[in-house]
N, CA, C and O atoms as a GROMACS GRO file, in nm:
protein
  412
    1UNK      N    1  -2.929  -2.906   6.561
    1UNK     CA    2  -2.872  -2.829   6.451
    1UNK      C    3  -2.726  -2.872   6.431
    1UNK      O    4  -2.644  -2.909   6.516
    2UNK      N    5  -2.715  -2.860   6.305
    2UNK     CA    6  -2.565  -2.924   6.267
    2UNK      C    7  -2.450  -2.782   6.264
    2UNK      O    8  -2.447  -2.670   6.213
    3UNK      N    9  -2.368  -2.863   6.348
    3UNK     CA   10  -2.263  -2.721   6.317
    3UNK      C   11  -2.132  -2.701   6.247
    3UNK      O   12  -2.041  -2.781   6.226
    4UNK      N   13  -2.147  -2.552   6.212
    4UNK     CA   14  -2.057  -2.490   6.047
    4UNK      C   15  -1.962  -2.442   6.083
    4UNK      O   16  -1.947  -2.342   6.154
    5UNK      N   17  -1.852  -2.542   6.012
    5UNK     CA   18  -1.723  -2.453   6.102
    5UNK      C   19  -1.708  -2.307   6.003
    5UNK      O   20  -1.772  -2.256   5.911
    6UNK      N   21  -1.582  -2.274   6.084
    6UNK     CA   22  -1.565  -2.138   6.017
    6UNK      C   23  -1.506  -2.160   5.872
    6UNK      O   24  -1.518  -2.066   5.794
    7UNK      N   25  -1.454  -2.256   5.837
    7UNK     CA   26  -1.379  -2.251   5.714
    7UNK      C   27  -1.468  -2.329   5.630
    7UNK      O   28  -1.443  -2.304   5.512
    8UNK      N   29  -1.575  -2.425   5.647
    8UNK     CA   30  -1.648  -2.466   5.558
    8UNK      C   31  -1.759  -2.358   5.500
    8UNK      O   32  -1.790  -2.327   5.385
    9UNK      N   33  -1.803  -2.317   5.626
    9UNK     CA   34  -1.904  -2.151   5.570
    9UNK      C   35  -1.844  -2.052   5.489
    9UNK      O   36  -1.905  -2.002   5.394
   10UNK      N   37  -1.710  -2.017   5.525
   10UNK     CA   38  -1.644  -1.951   5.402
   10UNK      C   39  -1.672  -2.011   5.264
   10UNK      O   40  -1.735  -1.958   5.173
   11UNK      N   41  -1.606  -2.149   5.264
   11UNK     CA   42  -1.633  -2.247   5.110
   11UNK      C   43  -1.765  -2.251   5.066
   11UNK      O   44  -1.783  -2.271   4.946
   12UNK      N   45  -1.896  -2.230   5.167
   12UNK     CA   46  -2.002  -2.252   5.123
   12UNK      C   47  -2.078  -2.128   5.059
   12UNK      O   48  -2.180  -2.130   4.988
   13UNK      N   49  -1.995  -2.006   5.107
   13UNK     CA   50  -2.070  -1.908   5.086
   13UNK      C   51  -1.982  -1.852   4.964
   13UNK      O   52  -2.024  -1.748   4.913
   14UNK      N   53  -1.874  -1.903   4.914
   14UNK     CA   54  -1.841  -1.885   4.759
   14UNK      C   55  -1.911  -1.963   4.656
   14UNK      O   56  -1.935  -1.918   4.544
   15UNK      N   57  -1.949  -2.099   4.700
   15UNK     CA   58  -2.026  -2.147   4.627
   15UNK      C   59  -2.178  -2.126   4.614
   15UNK      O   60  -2.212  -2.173   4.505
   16UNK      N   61  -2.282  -2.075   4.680
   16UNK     CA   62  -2.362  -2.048   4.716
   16UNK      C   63  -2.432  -1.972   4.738
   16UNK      O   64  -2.554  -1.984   4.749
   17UNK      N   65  -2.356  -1.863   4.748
   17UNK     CA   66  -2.375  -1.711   4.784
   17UNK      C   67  -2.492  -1.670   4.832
   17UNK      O   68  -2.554  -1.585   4.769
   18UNK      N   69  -2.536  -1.713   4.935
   18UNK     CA   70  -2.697  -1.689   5.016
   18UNK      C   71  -2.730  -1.776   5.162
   18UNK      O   72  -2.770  -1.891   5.178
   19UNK      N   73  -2.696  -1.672   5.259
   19UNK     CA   74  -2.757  -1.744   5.388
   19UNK      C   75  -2.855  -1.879   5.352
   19UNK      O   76  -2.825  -1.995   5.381
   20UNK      N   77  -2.985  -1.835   5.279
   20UNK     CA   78  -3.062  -1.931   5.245
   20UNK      C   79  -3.020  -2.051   5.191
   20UNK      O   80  -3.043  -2.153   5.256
   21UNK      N   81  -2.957  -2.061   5.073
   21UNK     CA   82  -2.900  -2.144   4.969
   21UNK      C   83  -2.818  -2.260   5.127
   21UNK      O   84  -2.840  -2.379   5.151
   22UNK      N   85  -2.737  -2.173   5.192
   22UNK     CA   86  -2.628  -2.270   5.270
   22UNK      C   87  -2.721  -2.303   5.403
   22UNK      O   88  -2.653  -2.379   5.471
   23UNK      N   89  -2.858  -2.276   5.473
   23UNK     CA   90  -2.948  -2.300   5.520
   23UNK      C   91  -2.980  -2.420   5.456
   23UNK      O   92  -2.926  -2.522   5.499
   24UNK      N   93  -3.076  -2.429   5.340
   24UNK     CA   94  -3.107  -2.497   5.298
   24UNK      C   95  -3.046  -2.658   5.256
   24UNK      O   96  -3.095  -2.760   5.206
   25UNK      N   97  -2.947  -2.627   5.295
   25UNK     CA   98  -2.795  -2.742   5.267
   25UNK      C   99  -2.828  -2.840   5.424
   25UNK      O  100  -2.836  -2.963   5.427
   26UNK      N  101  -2.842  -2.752   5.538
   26UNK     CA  102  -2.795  -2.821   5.627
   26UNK      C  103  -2.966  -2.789   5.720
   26UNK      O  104  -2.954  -2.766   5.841
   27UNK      N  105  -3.084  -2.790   5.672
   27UNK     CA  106  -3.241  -2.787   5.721
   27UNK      C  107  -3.194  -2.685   5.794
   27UNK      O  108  -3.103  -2.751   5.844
   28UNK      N  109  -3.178  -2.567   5.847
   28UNK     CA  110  -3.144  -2.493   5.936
   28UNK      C  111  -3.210  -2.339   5.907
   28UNK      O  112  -3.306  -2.401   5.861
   29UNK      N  113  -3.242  -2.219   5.894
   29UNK     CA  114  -3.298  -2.149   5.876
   29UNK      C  115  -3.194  -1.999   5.841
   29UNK      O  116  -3.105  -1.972   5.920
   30UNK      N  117  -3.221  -1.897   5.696
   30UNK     CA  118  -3.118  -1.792   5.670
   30UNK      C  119  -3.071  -1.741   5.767
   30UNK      O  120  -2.956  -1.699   5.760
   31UNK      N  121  -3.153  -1.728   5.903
   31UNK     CA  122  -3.112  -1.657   6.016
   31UNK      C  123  -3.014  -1.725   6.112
   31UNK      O  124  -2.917  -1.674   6.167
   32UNK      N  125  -3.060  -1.855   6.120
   32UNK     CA  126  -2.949  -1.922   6.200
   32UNK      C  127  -2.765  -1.944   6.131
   32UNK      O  128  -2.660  -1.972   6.188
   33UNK      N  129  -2.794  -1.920   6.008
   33UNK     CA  130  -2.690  -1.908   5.933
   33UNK      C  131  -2.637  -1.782   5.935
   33UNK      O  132  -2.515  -1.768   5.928
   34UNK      N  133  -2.731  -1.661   5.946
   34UNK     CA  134  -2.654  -1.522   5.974
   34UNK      C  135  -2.586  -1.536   6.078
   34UNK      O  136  -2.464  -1.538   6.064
   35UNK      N  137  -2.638  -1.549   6.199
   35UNK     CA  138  -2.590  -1.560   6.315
   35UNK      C  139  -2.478  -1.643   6.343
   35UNK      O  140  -2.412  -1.617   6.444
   36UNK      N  141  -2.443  -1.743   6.266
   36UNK     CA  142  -2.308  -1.827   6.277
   36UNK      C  143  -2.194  -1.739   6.198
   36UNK      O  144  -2.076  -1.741   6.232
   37UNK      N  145  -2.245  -1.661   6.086
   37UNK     CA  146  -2.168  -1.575   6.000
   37UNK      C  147  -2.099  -1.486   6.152
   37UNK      O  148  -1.984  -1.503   6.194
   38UNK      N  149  -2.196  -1.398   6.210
   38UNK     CA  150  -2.167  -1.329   6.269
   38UNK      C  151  -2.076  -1.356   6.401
   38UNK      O  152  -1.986  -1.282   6.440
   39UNK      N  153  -2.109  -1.452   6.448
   39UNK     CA  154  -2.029  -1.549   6.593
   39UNK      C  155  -1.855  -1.566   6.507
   39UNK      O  156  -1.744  -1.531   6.549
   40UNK      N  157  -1.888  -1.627   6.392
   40UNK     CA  158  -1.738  -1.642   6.302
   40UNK      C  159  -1.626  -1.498   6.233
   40UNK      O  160  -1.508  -1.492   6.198
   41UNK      N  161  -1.764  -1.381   6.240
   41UNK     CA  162  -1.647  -1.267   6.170
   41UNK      C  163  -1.679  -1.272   6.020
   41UNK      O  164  -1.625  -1.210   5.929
   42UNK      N  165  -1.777  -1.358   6.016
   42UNK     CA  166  -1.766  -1.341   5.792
   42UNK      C  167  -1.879  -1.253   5.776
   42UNK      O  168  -1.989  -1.224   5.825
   43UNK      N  169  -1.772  -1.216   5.652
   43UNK     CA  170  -1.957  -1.070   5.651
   43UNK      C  171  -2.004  -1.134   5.528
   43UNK      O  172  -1.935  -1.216   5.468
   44UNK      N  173  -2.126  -1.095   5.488
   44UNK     CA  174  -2.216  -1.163   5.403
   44UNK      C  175  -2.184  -1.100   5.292
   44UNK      O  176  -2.127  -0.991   5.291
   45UNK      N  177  -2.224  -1.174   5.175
   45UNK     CA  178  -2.178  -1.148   5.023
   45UNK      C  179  -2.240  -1.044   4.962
   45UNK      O  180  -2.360  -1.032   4.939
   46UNK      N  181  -2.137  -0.957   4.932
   46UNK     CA  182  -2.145  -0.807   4.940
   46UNK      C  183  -2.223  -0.746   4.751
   46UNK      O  184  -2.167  -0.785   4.648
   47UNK      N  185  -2.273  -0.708   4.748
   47UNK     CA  186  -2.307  -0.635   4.624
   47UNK      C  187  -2.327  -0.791   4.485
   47UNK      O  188  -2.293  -0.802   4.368
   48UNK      N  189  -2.369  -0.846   4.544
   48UNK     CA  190  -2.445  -0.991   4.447
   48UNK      C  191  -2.524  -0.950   4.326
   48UNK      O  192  -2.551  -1.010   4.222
   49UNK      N  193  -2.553  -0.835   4.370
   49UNK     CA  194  -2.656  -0.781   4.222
   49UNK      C  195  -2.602  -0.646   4.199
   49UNK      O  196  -2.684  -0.562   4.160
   50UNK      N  197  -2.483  -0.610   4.215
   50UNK     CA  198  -2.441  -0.473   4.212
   50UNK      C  199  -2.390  -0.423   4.083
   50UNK      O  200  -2.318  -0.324   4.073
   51UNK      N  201  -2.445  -0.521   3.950
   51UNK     CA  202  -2.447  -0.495   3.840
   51UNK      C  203  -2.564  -0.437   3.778
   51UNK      O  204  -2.575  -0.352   3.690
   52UNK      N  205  -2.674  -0.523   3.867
   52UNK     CA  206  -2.794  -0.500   3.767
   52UNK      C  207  -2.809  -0.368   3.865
   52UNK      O  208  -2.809  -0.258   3.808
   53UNK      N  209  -2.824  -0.372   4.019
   53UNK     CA  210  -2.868  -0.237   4.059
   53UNK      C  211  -2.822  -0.143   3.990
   53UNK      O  212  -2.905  -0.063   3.947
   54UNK      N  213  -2.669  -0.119   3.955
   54UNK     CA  214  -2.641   0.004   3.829
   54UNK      C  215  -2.668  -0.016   3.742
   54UNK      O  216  -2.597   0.047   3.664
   55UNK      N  217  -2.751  -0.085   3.682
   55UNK     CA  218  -2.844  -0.102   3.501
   55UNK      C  219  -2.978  -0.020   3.585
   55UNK      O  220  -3.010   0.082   3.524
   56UNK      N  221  -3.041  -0.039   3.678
   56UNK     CA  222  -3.137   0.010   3.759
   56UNK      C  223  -3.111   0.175   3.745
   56UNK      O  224  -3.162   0.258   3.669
   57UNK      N  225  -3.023   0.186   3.836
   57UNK     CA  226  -2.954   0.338   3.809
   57UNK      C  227  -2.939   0.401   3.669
   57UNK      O  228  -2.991   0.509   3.638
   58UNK      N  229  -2.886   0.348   3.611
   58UNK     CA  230  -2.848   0.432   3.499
   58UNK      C  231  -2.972   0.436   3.403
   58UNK      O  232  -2.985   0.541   3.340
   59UNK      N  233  -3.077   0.327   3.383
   59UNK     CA  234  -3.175   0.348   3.327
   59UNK      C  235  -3.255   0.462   3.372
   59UNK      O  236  -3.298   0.541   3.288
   60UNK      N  237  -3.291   0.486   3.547
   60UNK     CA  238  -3.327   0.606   3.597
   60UNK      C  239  -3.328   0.745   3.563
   60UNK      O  240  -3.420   0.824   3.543
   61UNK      N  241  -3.184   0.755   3.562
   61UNK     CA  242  -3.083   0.854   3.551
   61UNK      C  243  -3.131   0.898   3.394
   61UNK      O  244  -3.121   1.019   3.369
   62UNK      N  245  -3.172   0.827   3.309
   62UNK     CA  246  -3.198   0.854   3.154
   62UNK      C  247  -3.304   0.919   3.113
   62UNK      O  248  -3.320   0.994   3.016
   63UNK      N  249  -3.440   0.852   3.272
   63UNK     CA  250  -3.538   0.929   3.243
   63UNK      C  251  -3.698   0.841   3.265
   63UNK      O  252  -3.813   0.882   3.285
   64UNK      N  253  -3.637   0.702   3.250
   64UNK     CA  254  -3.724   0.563   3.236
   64UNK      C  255  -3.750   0.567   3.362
   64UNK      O  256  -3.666   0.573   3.451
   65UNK      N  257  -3.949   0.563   3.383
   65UNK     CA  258  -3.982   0.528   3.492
   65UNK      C  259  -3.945   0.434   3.574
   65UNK      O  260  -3.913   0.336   3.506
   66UNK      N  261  -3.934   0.416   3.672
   66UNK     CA  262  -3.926   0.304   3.791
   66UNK      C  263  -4.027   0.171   3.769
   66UNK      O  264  -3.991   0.054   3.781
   67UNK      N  265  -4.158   0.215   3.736
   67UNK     CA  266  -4.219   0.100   3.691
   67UNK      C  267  -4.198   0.044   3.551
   67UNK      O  268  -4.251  -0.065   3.530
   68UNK      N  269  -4.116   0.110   3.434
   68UNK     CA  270  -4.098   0.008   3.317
   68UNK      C  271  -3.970  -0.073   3.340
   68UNK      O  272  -3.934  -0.183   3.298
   69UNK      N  273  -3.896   0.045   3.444
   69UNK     CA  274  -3.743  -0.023   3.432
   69UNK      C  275  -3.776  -0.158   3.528
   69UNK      O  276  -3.701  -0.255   3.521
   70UNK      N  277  -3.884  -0.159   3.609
   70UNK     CA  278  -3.948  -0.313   3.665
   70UNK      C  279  -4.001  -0.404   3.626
   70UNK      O  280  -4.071  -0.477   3.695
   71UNK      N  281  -3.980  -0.416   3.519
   71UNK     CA  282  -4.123  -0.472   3.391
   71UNK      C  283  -3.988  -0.514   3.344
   71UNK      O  284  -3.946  -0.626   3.371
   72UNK      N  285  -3.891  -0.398   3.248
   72UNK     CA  286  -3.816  -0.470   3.151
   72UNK      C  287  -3.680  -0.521   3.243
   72UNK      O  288  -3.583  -0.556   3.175
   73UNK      N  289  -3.668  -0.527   3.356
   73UNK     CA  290  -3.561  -0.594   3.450
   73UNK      C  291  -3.636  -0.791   3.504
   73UNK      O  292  -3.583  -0.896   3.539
   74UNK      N  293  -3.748  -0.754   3.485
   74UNK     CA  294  -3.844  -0.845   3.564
   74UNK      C  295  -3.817  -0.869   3.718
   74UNK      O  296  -3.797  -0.978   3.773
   75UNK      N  297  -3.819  -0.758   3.770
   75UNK     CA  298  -3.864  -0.744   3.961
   75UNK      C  299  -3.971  -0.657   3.968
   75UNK      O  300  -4.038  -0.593   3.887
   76UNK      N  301  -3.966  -0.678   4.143
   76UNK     CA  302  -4.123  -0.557   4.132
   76UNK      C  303  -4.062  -0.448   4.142
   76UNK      O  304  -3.944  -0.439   4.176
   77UNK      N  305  -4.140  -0.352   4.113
   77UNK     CA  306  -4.147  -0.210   4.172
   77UNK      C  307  -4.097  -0.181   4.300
   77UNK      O  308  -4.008  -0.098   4.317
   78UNK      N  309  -4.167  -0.267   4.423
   78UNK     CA  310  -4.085  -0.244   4.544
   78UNK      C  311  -3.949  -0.258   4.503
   78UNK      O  312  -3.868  -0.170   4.530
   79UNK      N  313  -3.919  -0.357   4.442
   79UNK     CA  314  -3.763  -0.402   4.496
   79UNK      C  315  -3.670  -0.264   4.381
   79UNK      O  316  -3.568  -0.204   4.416
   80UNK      N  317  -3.733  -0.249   4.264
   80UNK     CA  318  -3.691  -0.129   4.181
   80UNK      C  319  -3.651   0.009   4.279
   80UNK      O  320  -3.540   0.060   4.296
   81UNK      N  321  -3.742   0.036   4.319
   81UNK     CA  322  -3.774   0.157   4.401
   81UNK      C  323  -3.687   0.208   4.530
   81UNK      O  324  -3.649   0.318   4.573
   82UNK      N  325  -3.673   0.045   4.578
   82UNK     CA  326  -3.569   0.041   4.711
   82UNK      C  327  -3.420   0.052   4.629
   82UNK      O  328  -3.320   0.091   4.689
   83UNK      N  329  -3.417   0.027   4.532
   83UNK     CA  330  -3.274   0.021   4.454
   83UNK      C  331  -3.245   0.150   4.449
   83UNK      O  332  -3.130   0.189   4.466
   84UNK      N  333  -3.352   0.239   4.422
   84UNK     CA  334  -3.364   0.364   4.339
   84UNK      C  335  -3.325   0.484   4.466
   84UNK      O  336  -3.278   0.597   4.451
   85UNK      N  337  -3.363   0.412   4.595
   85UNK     CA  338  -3.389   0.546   4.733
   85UNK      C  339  -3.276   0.516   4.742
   85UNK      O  340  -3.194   0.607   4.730
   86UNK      N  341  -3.223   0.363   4.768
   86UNK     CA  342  -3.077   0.357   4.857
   86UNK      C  343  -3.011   0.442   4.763
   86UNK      O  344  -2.994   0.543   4.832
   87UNK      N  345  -2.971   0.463   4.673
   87UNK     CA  346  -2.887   0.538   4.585
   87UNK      C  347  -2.878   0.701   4.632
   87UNK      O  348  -2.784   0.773   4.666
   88UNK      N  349  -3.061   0.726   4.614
   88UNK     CA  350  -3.089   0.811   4.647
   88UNK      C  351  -2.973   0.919   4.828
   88UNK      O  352  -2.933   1.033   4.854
   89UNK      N  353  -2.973   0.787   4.890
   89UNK     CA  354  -2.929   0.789   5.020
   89UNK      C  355  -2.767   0.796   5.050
   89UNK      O  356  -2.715   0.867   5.136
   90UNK      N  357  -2.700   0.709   4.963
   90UNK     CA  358  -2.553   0.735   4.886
   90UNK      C  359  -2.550   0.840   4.867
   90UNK      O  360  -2.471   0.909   4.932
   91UNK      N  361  -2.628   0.896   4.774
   91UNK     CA  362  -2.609   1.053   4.679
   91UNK      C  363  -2.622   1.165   4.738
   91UNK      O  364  -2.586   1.277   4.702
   92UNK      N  365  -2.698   1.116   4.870
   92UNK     CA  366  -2.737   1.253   4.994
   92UNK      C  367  -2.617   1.378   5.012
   92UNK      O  368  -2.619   1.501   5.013
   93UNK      N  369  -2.499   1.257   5.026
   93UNK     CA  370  -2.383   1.332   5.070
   93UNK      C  371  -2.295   1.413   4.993
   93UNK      O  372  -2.214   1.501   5.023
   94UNK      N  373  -2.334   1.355   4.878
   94UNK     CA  374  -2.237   1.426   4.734
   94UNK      C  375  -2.378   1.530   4.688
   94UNK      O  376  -2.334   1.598   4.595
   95UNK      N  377  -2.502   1.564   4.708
   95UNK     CA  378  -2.558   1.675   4.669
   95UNK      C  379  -2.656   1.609   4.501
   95UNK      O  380  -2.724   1.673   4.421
   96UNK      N  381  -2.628   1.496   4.502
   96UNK     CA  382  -2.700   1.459   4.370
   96UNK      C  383  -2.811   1.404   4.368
   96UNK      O  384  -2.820   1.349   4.258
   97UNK      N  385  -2.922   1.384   4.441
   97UNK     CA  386  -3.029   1.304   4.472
   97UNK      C  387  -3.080   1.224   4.316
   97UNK      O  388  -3.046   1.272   4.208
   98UNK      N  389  -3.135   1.142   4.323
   98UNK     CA  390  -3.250   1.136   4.200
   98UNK      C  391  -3.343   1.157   4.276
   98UNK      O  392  -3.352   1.146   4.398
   99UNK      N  393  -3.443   1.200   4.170
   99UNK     CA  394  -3.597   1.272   4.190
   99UNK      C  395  -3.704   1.060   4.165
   99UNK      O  396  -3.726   1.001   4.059
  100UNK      N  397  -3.735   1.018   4.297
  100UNK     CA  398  -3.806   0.920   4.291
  100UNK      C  399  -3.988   0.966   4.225
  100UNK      O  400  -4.063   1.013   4.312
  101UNK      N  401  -4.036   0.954   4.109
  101UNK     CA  402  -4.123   0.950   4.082
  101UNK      C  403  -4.193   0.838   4.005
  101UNK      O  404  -4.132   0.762   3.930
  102UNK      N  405  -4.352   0.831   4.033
  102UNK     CA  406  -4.382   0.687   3.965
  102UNK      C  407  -4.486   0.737   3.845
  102UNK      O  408  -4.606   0.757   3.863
  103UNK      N  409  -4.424   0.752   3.735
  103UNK     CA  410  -4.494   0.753   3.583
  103UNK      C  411  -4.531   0.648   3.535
  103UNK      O  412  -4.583   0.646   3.423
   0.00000   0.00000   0.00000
């Protein structure tokens, strides 16, 4: 295995933004790349989709099932749904849940 220094994995993971993606660079596997993240102190690229997950949310929040807002986002349902609890799990603490139902 080829090894990533600490300052090139930084550069790689602005350009790249995915264990996998910078795996894939050097034949090596997302995990062996977490694990160098972690030996180095870099934390992994934080909220990458933390636009669309709040298009996710707020479509919810309106009333739009979980399965159209998966259809007109184009992901599955799982990955909709997990968007929909973690929130759910955020919101625990402030008293606001959303109500997860599948219409």
């Amino acid at each position: 295995m080829q090894k990533i220094s600490k300052s090139q994995l930084e550069k790689l993971q602005k350009k790249y933004h995915s264990d996998s993606e910078i795996g894939a660079l050097f034949g090596i596997s997302r995990q062996a790349v977490h694990q160098i993240r972690k030996k180095h102190g870099i934390p992994p690229v934080q909220n990458k989709h933390s636009d669309r997950n709040q298009e996710i949310i707020q479509l919810y929040r309106k009333g739009i099932p979980g399965t159209k807002i998966a259809k007109m986002l184009k992901l599955s349902k799982t990955h909709t749904y997990r968007v929909i609890s973690a929130e759910n799990h955020k919101s625990d603490n402030q008293n606001s849940t959303l109500q997860v139902s599948d219409e």
